[in-house]
C-alpha positions as CSV (number, residue, x, y, z in Angstrom):
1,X,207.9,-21.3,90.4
2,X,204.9,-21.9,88.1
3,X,201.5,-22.5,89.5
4,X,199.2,-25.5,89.0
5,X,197.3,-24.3,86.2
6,X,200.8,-22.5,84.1
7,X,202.6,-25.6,84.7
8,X,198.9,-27.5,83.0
9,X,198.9,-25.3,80.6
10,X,202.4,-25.9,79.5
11,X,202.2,-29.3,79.7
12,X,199.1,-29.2,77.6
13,X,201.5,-27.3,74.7
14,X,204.2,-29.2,74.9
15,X,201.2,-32.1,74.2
16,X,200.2,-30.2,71.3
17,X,203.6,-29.4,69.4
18,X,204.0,-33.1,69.7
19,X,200.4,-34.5,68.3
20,X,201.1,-31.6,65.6
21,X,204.7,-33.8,65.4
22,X,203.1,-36.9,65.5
23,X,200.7,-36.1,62.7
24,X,203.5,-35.1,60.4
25,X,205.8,-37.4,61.1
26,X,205.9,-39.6,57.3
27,X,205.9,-36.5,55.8
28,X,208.9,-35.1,57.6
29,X,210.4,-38.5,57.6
30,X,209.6,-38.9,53.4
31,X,210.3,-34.7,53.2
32,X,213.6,-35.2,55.1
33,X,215.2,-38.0,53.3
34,X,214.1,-37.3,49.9
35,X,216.0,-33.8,50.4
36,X,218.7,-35.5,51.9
37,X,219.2,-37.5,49.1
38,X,218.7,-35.0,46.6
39,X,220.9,-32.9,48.1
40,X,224.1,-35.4,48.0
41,X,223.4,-36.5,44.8
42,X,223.4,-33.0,43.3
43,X,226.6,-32.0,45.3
44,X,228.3,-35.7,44.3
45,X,227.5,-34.4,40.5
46,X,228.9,-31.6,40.6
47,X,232.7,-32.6,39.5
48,X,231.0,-34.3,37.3
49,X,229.4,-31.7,35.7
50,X,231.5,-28.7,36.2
51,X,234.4,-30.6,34.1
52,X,232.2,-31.1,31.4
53,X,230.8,-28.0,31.1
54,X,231.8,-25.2,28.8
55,X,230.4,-22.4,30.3
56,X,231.2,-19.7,27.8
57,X,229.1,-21.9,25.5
58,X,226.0,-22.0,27.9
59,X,226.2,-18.3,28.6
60,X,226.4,-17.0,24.7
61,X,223.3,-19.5,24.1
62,X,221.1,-18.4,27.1
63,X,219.7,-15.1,26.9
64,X,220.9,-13.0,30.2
65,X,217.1,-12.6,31.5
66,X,216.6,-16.2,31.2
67,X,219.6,-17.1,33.2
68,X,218.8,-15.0,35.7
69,X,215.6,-15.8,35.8
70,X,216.6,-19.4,36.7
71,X,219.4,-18.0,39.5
72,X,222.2,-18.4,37.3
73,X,223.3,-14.5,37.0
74,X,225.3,-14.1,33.5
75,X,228.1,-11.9,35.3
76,X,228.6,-15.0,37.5
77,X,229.1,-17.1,34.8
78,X,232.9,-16.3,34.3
79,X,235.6,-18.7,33.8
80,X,236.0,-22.3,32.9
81,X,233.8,-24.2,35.6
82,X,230.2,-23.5,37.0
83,X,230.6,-21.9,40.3
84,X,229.7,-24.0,43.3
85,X,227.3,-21.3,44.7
86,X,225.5,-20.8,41.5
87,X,225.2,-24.4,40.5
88,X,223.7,-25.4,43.9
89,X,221.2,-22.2,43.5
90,X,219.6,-23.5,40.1
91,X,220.3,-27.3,40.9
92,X,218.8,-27.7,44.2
93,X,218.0,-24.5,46.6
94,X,215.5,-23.1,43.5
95,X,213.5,-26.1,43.4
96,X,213.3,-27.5,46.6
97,X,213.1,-24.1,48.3
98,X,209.8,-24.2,46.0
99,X,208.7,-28.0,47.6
100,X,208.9,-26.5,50.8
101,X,206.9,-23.6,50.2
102,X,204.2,-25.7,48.9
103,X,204.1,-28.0,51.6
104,X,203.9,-24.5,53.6
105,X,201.1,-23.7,52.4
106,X,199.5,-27.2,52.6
107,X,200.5,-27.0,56.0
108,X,199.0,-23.6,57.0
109,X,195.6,-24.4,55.4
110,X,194.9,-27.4,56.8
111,X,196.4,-26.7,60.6
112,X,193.3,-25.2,61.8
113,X,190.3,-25.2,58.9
114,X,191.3,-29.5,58.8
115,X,190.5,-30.0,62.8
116,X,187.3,-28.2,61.9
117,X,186.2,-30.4,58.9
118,X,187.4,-33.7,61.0
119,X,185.3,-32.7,63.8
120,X,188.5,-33.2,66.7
121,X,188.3,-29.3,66.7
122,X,186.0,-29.4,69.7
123,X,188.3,-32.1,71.4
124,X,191.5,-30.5,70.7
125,X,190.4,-27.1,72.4
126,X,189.0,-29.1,75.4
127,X,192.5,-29.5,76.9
128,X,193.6,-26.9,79.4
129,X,195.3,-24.3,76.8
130,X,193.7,-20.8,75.6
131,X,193.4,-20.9,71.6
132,X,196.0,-18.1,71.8
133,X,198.6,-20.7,73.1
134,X,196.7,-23.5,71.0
135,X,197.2,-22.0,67.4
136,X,201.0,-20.6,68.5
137,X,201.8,-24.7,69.7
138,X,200.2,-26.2,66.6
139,X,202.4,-23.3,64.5
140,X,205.7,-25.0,66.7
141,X,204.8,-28.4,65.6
142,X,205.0,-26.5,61.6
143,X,208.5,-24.8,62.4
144,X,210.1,-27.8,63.8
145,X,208.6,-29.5,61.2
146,X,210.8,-27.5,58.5
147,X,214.3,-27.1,60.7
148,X,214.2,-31.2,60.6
149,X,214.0,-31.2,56.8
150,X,216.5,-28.1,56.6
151,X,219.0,-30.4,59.1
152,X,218.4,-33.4,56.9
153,X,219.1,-31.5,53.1
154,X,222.4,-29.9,55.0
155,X,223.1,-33.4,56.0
156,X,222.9,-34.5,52.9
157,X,225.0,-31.4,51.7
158,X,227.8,-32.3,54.0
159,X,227.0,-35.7,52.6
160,X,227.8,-34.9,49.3
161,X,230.6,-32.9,49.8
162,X,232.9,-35.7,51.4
163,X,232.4,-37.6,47.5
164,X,234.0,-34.4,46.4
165,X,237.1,-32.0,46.3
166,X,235.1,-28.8,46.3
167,X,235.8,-26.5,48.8
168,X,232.8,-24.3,50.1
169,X,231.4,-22.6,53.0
170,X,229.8,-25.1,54.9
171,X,228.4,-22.5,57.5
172,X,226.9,-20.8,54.6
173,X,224.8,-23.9,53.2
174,X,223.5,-24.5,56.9
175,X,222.2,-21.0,56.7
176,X,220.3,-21.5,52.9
177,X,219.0,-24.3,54.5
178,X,217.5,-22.8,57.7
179,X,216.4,-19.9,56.1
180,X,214.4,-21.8,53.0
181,X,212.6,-23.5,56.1
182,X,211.6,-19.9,56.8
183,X,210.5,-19.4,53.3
184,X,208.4,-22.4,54.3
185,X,207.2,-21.2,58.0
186,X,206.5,-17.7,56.2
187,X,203.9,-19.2,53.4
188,X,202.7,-21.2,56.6
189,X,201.7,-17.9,58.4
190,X,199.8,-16.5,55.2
191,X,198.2,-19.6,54.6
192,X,197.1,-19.9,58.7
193,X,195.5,-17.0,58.4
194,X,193.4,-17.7,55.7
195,X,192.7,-21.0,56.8
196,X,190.9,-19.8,59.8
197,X,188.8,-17.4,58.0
198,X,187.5,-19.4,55.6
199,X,187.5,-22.8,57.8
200,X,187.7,-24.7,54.8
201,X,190.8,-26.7,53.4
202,X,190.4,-26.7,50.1
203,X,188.7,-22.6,49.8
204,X,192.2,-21.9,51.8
205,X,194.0,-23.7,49.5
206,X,192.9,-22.6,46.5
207,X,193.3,-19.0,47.6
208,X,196.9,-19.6,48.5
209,X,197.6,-21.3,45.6
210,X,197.0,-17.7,43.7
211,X,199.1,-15.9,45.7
212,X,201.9,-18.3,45.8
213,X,202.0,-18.8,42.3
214,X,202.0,-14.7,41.7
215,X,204.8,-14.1,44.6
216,X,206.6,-16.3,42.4
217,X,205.5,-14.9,39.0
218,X,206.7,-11.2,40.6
219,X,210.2,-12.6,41.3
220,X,210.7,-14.1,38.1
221,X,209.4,-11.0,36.2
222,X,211.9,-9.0,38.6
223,X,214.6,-10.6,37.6
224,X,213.7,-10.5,33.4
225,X,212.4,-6.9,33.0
226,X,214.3,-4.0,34.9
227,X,211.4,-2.1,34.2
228,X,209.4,-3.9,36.6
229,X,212.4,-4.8,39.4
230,X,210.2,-3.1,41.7
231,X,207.9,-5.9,42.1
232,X,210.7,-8.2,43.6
233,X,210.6,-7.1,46.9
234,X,207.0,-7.8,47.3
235,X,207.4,-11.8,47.0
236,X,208.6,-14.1,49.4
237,X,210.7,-15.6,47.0
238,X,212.9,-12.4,46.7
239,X,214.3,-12.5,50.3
240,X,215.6,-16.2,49.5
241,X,219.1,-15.7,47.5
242,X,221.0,-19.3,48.2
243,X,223.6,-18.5,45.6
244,X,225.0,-15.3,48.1
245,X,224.5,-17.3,51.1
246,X,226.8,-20.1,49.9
247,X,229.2,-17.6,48.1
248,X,229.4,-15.1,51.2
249,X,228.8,-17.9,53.9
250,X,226.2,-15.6,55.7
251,X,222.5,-14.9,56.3
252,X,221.0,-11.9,54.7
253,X,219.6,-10.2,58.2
254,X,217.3,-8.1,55.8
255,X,215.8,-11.0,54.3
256,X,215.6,-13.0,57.7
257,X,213.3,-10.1,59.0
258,X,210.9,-10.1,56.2
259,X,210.5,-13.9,56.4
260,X,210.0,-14.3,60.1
261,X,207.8,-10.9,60.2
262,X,205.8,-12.4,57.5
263,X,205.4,-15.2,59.6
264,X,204.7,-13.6,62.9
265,X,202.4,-11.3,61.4
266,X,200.4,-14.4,60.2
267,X,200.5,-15.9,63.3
268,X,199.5,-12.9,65.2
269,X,196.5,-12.2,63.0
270,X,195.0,-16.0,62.8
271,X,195.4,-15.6,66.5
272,X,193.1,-12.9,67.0
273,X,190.6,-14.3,63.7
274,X,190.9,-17.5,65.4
275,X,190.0,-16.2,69.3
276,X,186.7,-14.9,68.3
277,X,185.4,-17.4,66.0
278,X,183.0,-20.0,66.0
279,X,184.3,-22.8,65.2
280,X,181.0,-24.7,64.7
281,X,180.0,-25.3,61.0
Protein backbone atom coordinates (compact mmCIF):
# COMPACT_ATOMS: atom_id res chain seq x y z
CA UNK A 1 0.00 0.00 0.00
CA UNK A 2 1.20 3.61 -0.62
CA UNK A 3 2.38 5.70 2.30
CA UNK A 4 1.03 9.06 3.43
CA UNK A 5 3.28 11.16 1.66
CA UNK A 6 3.14 8.74 -2.12
CA UNK A 7 -0.53 8.73 -1.86
CA UNK A 8 -0.02 13.11 -1.33
CA UNK A 9 2.02 13.18 -3.77
CA UNK A 10 -0.17 11.51 -6.18
CA UNK A 11 -3.00 13.21 -5.23
CA UNK A 12 -1.12 16.45 -5.76
CA UNK A 13 -0.53 15.14 -9.76
CA UNK A 14 -3.54 14.02 -10.41
CA UNK A 15 -4.45 17.93 -9.12
CA UNK A 16 -2.06 19.08 -11.53
CA UNK A 17 -2.96 17.20 -14.90
CA UNK A 18 -6.37 18.57 -14.04
CA UNK A 19 -5.58 22.52 -13.48
CA UNK A 20 -3.27 21.96 -16.64
CA UNK A 21 -7.00 20.41 -18.00
CA UNK A 22 -8.79 23.13 -16.60
CA UNK A 23 -6.67 25.83 -18.15
CA UNK A 24 -7.11 24.39 -21.62
CA UNK A 25 -10.31 23.57 -21.60
CA UNK A 26 -11.92 26.38 -24.50
CA UNK A 27 -9.18 25.57 -26.41
CA UNK A 28 -9.63 21.81 -26.50
CA UNK A 29 -13.34 22.35 -26.48
CA UNK A 30 -12.91 25.14 -29.70
CA UNK A 31 -9.66 22.72 -31.01
CA UNK A 32 -12.01 19.68 -30.77
CA UNK A 33 -15.05 20.69 -32.49
CA UNK A 34 -13.60 22.81 -35.14
CA UNK A 35 -11.73 19.45 -36.15
CA UNK A 36 -14.62 17.61 -35.73
CA UNK A 37 -16.41 19.61 -38.02
CA UNK A 38 -13.85 19.91 -40.47
CA UNK A 39 -13.31 16.59 -40.55
CA UNK A 40 -17.09 15.51 -41.59
CA UNK A 41 -17.38 18.11 -43.91
CA UNK A 42 -14.25 17.07 -45.85
CA UNK A 43 -15.23 13.39 -45.74
CA UNK A 44 -19.20 14.43 -46.65
CA UNK A 45 -17.42 16.15 -49.86
CA UNK A 46 -15.68 13.74 -50.97
CA UNK A 47 -18.45 12.01 -53.39
CA UNK A 48 -18.82 15.17 -54.26
CA UNK A 49 -15.65 15.77 -55.46
CA UNK A 50 -14.27 12.58 -56.53
CA UNK A 51 -17.20 12.32 -59.30
CA UNK A 52 -16.29 15.57 -60.52
CA UNK A 53 -12.86 15.19 -60.76
CA UNK A 54 -10.86 14.20 -63.73
CA UNK A 55 -7.84 13.13 -62.36
CA UNK A 56 -5.74 12.40 -65.50
CA UNK A 57 -6.39 16.16 -66.08
CA UNK A 58 -5.03 17.22 -62.61
CA UNK A 59 -2.06 14.96 -62.75
CA UNK A 60 -0.75 16.08 -66.54
CA UNK A 61 -1.21 19.78 -65.15
CA UNK A 62 0.61 19.47 -61.71
CA UNK A 63 4.21 18.90 -61.93
CA UNK A 64 5.07 15.46 -59.97
CA UNK A 65 7.30 17.37 -57.25
CA UNK A 66 4.57 19.68 -56.63
CA UNK A 67 2.07 16.95 -56.00
CA UNK A 68 4.08 15.34 -53.87
CA UNK A 69 4.99 17.98 -52.20
CA UNK A 70 1.35 18.63 -51.14
CA UNK A 71 0.82 14.53 -50.24
CA UNK A 72 -0.72 13.73 -53.35
CA UNK A 73 2.01 11.16 -54.87
CA UNK A 74 1.61 11.18 -58.92
CA UNK A 75 1.92 7.23 -58.98
CA UNK A 76 -1.17 7.32 -56.72
CA UNK A 77 -3.06 9.26 -58.87
CA UNK A 78 -4.32 6.38 -61.23
CA UNK A 79 -7.71 5.84 -62.39
CA UNK A 80 -10.88 7.71 -62.71
CA UNK A 81 -11.55 8.95 -58.95
CA UNK A 82 -9.20 10.54 -56.30
CA UNK A 83 -8.36 7.91 -53.84
CA UNK A 84 -9.90 8.11 -50.41
CA UNK A 85 -6.52 7.88 -48.63
CA UNK A 86 -4.80 10.53 -50.74
CA UNK A 87 -7.65 12.94 -50.74
CA UNK A 88 -7.99 12.88 -46.99
CA UNK A 89 -3.98 13.40 -46.77
CA UNK A 90 -3.96 16.78 -48.82
CA UNK A 91 -7.63 17.76 -47.63
CA UNK A 92 -7.39 17.44 -43.99
CA UNK A 93 -4.47 15.26 -42.17
CA UNK A 94 -1.76 17.92 -44.09
CA UNK A 95 -3.32 20.90 -42.66
CA UNK A 96 -4.59 20.12 -39.48
CA UNK A 97 -1.74 17.90 -38.56
CA UNK A 98 0.04 21.43 -39.04
CA UNK A 99 -2.72 23.26 -36.47
CA UNK A 100 -1.79 20.88 -34.11
CA UNK A 101 1.77 21.20 -34.25
CA UNK A 102 1.47 24.83 -33.74
CA UNK A 103 -0.65 24.74 -30.95
CA UNK A 104 2.21 22.17 -29.71
CA UNK A 105 4.51 24.47 -29.72
CA UNK A 106 2.34 27.23 -28.11
CA UNK A 107 1.74 24.69 -25.65
CA UNK A 108 5.24 23.64 -24.74
CA UNK A 109 6.48 27.29 -24.48
CA UNK A 110 4.17 28.59 -22.35
CA UNK A 111 3.76 25.34 -19.80
CA UNK A 112 6.52 26.26 -17.73
CA UNK A 113 8.28 29.91 -18.89
CA UNK A 114 4.14 31.34 -18.61
CA UNK A 115 3.84 30.23 -14.67
CA UNK A 116 7.04 32.09 -14.30
CA UNK A 117 6.06 35.44 -16.07
CA UNK A 118 2.44 35.09 -14.11
CA UNK A 119 4.16 34.79 -10.90
CA UNK A 120 1.85 31.35 -9.74
CA UNK A 121 5.25 29.52 -10.38
CA UNK A 122 6.12 29.86 -6.73
CA UNK A 123 2.42 28.67 -5.72
CA UNK A 124 2.25 25.86 -8.09
CA UNK A 125 5.59 24.26 -6.80
CA UNK A 126 4.29 24.77 -3.13
CA UNK A 127 2.05 21.70 -3.33
CA UNK A 128 3.51 18.43 -2.12
CA UNK A 129 5.03 17.18 -5.68
CA UNK A 130 8.92 17.25 -6.69
CA UNK A 131 9.39 19.41 -10.01
CA UNK A 132 10.35 16.07 -11.59
CA UNK A 133 6.68 14.83 -11.05
CA UNK A 134 5.49 18.52 -11.52
CA UNK A 135 6.75 19.19 -15.14
CA UNK A 136 5.91 15.26 -16.22
CA UNK A 137 1.92 16.04 -14.70
CA UNK A 138 1.75 19.47 -16.44
CA UNK A 139 3.22 17.49 -19.80
CA UNK A 140 -0.13 14.77 -19.00
CA UNK A 141 -2.47 17.62 -18.95
CA UNK A 142 -0.60 18.49 -22.84
CA UNK A 143 -1.11 14.76 -24.03
CA UNK A 144 -4.59 14.41 -22.95
CA UNK A 145 -5.06 17.53 -24.26
CA UNK A 146 -4.25 16.28 -27.97
CA UNK A 147 -5.91 12.53 -27.73
CA UNK A 148 -9.40 14.59 -26.95
CA UNK A 149 -8.93 16.55 -30.19
CA UNK A 150 -7.62 13.34 -32.12
CA UNK A 151 -11.01 11.40 -30.57
CA UNK A 152 -13.07 14.41 -31.68
CA UNK A 153 -11.56 14.78 -35.63
CA UNK A 154 -12.02 10.69 -35.75
CA UNK A 155 -15.46 11.39 -34.60
CA UNK A 156 -16.05 13.63 -36.94
CA UNK A 157 -14.44 11.16 -39.58
CA UNK A 158 -16.84 8.43 -38.67
CA UNK A 159 -19.16 11.34 -38.82
CA UNK A 160 -18.68 11.99 -42.21
CA UNK A 161 -18.45 8.70 -43.44
CA UNK A 162 -22.17 7.68 -42.49
CA UNK A 163 -23.20 10.86 -45.34
CA UNK A 164 -21.23 8.60 -47.64
CA UNK A 165 -20.75 5.19 -49.57
CA UNK A 166 -16.99 5.09 -49.36
CA UNK A 167 -15.68 2.28 -47.89
CA UNK A 168 -12.31 2.76 -45.83
CA UNK A 169 -10.36 1.59 -42.98
CA UNK A 170 -11.77 3.05 -40.13
CA UNK A 171 -9.11 1.50 -37.73
CA UNK A 172 -6.61 3.14 -39.95
CA UNK A 173 -8.10 6.90 -39.64
CA UNK A 174 -8.17 6.39 -35.65
CA UNK A 175 -4.50 5.64 -35.94
CA UNK A 176 -3.63 9.18 -38.31
CA UNK A 177 -5.48 10.71 -35.75
CA UNK A 178 -3.71 9.46 -32.62
CA UNK A 179 -0.52 9.67 -34.08
CA UNK A 180 -0.84 13.46 -35.51
CA UNK A 181 -1.60 14.15 -31.66
CA UNK A 182 1.89 12.84 -31.31
CA UNK A 183 3.17 15.06 -33.90
CA UNK A 184 1.66 17.54 -31.62
CA UNK A 185 3.01 16.07 -28.05
CA UNK A 186 6.49 15.66 -29.93
CA UNK A 187 6.78 19.65 -30.96
CA UNK A 188 5.50 20.00 -27.27
CA UNK A 189 8.64 18.21 -25.81
CA UNK A 190 11.02 20.49 -28.04
CA UNK A 191 9.32 23.48 -27.23
CA UNK A 192 9.31 22.41 -23.09
CA UNK A 193 12.62 22.31 -23.24
CA UNK A 194 13.32 25.44 -24.51
CA UNK A 195 10.78 27.10 -22.61
CA UNK A 196 12.55 26.34 -19.37
CA UNK A 197 15.78 27.56 -20.45
CA UNK A 198 14.98 30.72 -21.64
CA UNK A 199 11.87 31.26 -19.06
CA UNK A 200 10.42 33.51 -21.43
CA UNK A 201 7.19 32.90 -23.57
CA UNK A 202 7.73 34.79 -26.35
CA UNK A 203 12.12 34.18 -26.64
CA UNK A 204 10.68 30.32 -26.58
CA UNK A 205 8.37 30.97 -29.08
CA UNK A 206 10.15 32.71 -31.31
CA UNK A 207 12.90 30.15 -31.31
CA UNK A 208 10.48 27.34 -32.03
CA UNK A 209 8.92 29.08 -34.52
CA UNK A 210 12.46 28.67 -36.57
CA UNK A 211 12.71 25.27 -36.13
CA UNK A 212 9.20 24.35 -36.89
CA UNK A 213 9.06 26.24 -39.84
CA UNK A 214 12.59 24.53 -41.20
CA UNK A 215 11.37 20.76 -40.07
CA UNK A 216 8.67 21.60 -42.31
CA UNK A 217 10.78 23.39 -45.09
CA UNK A 218 13.14 19.95 -44.91
CA UNK A 219 10.09 17.73 -45.59
CA UNK A 220 8.82 19.63 -48.37
CA UNK A 221 12.24 19.95 -49.98
CA UNK A 222 12.47 16.01 -49.37
CA UNK A 223 9.82 15.27 -51.18
CA UNK A 224 10.69 17.91 -54.47
CA UNK A 225 14.44 17.28 -54.90
CA UNK A 226 15.80 13.56 -54.66
CA UNK A 227 18.98 15.16 -54.34
CA UNK A 228 18.34 16.31 -51.00
CA UNK A 229 15.77 13.26 -49.75
CA UNK A 230 18.19 12.85 -47.05
CA UNK A 231 16.92 15.71 -45.11
CA UNK A 232 13.40 14.13 -44.61
CA UNK A 233 14.14 12.06 -41.90
CA UNK A 234 15.35 14.84 -39.85
CA UNK A 235 11.77 16.61 -39.53
CA UNK A 236 8.96 15.71 -37.54
CA UNK A 237 6.78 16.07 -40.29
CA UNK A 238 8.48 13.02 -42.11
CA UNK A 239 7.36 10.40 -39.61
CA UNK A 240 3.58 11.58 -40.19
CA UNK A 241 2.33 9.75 -43.61
CA UNK A 242 -1.74 9.79 -43.12
CA UNK A 243 -2.22 8.73 -46.70
CA UNK A 244 -0.47 5.01 -45.83
CA UNK A 245 -2.11 4.93 -42.51
CA UNK A 246 -5.57 5.14 -44.12
CA UNK A 247 -4.54 3.01 -47.24
CA UNK A 248 -2.81 0.19 -45.10
CA UNK A 249 -5.05 0.74 -41.90
CA UNK A 250 -1.92 0.56 -39.64
CA UNK A 251 0.55 2.62 -37.57
CA UNK A 252 4.02 3.10 -38.85
CA UNK A 253 5.91 1.59 -35.47
CA UNK A 254 9.08 3.34 -37.04
CA UNK A 255 7.50 6.57 -37.10
CA UNK A 256 5.59 6.07 -33.64
CA UNK A 257 9.22 5.76 -32.02
CA UNK A 258 10.68 8.80 -33.34
CA UNK A 259 7.58 10.83 -32.30
CA UNK A 260 7.20 9.63 -28.76
CA UNK A 261 11.28 9.52 -28.38
CA UNK A 262 11.24 13.00 -29.49
CA UNK A 263 8.89 13.65 -26.93
CA UNK A 264 10.40 11.80 -24.09
CA UNK A 265 13.64 13.07 -24.77
CA UNK A 266 12.15 16.61 -24.36
CA UNK A 267 10.62 15.80 -21.44
CA UNK A 268 13.51 14.09 -19.92
CA UNK A 269 15.83 17.01 -20.63
CA UNK A 270 13.42 20.11 -19.34
CA UNK A 271 13.26 17.81 -16.41
CA UNK A 272 16.70 17.95 -15.46
CA UNK A 273 17.03 21.95 -16.92
CA UNK A 274 13.98 22.54 -14.93
CA UNK A 275 15.29 20.65 -11.39
CA UNK A 276 18.21 22.91 -11.04
CA UNK A 277 16.93 26.14 -12.00
CA UNK A 278 15.99 29.23 -10.42
CA UNK A 279 13.00 30.05 -11.17
CA UNK A 280 13.08 33.64 -9.73
CA UNK A 281 13.37 36.42 -12.38
Amino acid sequence: MLGTKARTAMTAMFSLVGATLRGRRSVMFWFGLGGAALALLIVALYDTVSQGFDMQQYVDAMPEELLAAFGTPAEGLSGDTFPFDIYMSSQFFLWFALAVAVWGLIAGCGLIAGEVENGTIDMMLAQPVRRERYILARFAGVLAVLLVIALACWVGLLAGLAMTDVETRILGLLIACLQMALLGLAVAGVALVISVWTLGTRRSQMVMVGLLLAQYVMDLVSKISADLEWLGPLSLFHYFDSAKIVRTGSADGVAIVVLVGVALIGVVAATMVFARRDMAR
